[in-house]
PDB file as gemmi writes it, atoms N, CA and C in Angstrom:
CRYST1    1.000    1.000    1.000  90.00  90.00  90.00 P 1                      
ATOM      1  N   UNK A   1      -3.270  12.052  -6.319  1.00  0.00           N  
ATOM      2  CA  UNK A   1      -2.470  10.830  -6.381  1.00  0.00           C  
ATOM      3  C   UNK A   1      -2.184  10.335  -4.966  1.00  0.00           C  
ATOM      4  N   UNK A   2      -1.800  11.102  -3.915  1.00  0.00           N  
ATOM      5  CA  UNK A   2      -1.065  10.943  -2.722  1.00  0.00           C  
ATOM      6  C   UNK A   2      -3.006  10.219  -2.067  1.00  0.00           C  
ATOM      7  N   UNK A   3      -4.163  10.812  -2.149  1.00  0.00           N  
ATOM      8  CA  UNK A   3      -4.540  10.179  -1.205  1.00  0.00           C  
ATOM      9  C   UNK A   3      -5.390   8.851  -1.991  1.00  0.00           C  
ATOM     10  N   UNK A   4      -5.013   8.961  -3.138  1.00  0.00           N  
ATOM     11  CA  UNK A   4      -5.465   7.758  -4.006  1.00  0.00           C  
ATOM     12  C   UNK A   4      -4.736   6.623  -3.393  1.00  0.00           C  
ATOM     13  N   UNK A   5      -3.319   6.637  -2.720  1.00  0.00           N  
ATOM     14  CA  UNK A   5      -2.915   5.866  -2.608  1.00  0.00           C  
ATOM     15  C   UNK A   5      -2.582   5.654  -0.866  1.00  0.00           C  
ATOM     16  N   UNK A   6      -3.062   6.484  -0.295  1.00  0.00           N  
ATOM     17  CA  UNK A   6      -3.375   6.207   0.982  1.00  0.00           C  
ATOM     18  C   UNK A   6      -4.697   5.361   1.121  1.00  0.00           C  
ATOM     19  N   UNK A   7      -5.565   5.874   0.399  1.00  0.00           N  
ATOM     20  CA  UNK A   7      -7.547   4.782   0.373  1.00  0.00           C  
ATOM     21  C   UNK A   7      -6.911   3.713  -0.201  1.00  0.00           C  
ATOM     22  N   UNK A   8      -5.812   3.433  -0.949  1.00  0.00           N  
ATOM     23  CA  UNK A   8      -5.300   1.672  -1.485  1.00  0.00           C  
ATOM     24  C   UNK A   8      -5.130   0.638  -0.436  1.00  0.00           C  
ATOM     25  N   UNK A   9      -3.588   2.009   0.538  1.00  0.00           N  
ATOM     26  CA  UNK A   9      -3.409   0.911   1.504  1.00  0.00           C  
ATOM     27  C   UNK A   9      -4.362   0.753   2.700  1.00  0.00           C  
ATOM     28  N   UNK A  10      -5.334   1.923   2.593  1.00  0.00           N  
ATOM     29  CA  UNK A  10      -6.348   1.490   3.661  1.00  0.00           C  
ATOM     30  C   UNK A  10      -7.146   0.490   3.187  1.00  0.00           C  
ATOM     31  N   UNK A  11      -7.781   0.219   2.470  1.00  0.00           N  
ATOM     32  CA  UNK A  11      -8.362  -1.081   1.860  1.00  0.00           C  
ATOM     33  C   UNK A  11      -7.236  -2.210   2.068  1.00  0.00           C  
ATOM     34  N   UNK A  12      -6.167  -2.566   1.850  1.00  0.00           N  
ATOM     35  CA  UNK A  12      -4.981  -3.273   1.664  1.00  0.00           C  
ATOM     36  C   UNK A  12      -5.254  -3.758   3.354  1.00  0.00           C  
ATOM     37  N   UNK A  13      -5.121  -3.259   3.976  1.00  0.00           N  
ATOM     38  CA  UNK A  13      -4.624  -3.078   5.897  1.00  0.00           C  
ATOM     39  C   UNK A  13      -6.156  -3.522   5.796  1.00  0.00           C  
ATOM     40  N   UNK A  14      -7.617  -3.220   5.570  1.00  0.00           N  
ATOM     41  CA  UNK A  14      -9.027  -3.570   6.165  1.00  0.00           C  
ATOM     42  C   UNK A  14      -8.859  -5.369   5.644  1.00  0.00           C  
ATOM     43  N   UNK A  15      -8.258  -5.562   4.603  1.00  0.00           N  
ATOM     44  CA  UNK A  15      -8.694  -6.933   4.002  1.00  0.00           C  
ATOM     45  C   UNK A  15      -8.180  -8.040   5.124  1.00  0.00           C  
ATOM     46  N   UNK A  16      -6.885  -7.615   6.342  1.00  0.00           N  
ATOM     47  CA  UNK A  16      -6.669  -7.990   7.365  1.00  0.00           C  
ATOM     48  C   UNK A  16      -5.829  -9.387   7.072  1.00  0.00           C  
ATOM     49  N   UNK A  17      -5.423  -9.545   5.818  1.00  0.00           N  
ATOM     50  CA  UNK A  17      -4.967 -10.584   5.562  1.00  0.00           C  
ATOM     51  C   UNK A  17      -3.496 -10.547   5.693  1.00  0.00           C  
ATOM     52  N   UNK A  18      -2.447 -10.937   6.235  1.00  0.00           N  
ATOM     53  CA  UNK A  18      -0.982 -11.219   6.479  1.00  0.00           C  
ATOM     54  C   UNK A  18      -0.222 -10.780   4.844  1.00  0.00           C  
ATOM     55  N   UNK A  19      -1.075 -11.698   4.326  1.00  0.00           N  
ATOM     56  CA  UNK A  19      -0.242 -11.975   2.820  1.00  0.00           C  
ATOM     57  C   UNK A  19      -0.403 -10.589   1.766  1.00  0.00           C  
ATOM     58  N   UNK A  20      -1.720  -9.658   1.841  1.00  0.00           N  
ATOM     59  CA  UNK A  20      -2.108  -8.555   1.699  1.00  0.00           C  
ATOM     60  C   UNK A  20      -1.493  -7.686   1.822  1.00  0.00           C  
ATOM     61  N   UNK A  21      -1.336  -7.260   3.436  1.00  0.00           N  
ATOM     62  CA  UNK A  21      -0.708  -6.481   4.202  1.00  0.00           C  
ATOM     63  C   UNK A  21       0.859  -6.611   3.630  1.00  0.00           C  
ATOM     64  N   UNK A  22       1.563  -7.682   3.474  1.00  0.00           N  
ATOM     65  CA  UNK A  22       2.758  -7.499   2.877  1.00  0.00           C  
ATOM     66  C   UNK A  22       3.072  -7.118   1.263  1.00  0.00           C  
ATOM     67  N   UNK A  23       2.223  -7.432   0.562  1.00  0.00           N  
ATOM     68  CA  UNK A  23       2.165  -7.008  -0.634  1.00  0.00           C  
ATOM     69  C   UNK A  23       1.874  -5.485  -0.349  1.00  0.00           C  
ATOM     70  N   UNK A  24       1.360  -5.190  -0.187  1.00  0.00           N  
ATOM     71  CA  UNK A  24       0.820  -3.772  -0.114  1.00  0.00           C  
ATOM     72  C   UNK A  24       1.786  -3.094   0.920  1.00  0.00           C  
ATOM     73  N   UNK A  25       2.343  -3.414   1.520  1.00  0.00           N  
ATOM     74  CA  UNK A  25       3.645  -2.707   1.827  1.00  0.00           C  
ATOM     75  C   UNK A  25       4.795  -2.825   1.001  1.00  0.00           C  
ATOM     76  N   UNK A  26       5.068  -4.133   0.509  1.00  0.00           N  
ATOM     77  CA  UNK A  26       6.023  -4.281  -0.772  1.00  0.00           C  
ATOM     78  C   UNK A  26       5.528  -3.165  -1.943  1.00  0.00           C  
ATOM     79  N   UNK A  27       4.166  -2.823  -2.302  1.00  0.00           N  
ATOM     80  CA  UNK A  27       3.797  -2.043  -3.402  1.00  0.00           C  
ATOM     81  C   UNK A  27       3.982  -0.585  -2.479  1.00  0.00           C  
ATOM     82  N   UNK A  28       3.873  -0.414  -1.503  1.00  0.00           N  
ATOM     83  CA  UNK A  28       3.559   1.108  -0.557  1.00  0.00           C  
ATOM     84  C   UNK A  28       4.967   1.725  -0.874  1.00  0.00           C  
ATOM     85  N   UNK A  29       6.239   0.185  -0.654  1.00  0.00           N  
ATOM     86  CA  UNK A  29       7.079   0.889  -0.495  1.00  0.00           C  
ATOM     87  C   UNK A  29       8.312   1.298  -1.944  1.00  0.00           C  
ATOM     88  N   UNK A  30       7.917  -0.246  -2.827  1.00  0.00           N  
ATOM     89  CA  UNK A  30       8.064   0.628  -4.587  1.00  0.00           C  
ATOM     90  C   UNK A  30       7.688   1.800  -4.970  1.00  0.00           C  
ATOM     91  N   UNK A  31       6.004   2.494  -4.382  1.00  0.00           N  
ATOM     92  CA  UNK A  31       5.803   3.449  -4.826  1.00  0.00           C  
ATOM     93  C   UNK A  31       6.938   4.276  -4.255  1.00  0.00           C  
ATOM     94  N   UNK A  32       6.849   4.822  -2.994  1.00  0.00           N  
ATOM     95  CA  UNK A  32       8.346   5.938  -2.607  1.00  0.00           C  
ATOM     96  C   UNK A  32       9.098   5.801  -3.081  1.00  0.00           C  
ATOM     97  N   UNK A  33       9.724   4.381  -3.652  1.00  0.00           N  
ATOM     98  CA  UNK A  33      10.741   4.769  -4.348  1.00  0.00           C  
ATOM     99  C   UNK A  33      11.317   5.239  -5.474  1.00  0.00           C  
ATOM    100  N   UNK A  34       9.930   5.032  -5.735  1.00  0.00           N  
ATOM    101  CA  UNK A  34      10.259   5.731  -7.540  1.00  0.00           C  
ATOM    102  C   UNK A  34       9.826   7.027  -7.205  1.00  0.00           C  
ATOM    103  N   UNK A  35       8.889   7.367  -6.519  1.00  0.00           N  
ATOM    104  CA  UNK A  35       8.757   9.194  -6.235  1.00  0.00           C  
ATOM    105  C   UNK A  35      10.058   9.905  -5.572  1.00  0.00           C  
ATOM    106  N   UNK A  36      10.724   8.931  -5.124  1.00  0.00           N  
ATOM    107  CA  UNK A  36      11.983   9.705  -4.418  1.00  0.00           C  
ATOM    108  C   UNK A  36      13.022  10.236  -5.055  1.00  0.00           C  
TER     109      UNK A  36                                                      
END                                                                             
């Protein structure tokens, strides 16, 4: 699971897009929070 979702946000971060990159930190950082 953990590096399933590290290869997400690496794809997420390659697509280089602003709007991407924030979604995918908005989703990076929902995920921790529900694992926390």
């Amino acid at each position: 699971m953990g590096a399933a979702v590290i290869l997400f946000l690496l794809i997420l971060i390659g697509l280089g897009s602003s709007g991407t990159n924030e979604t995918g930190w908005w989703w990076w950082t929902s995920i921790k929070a529900q694992n926390t």
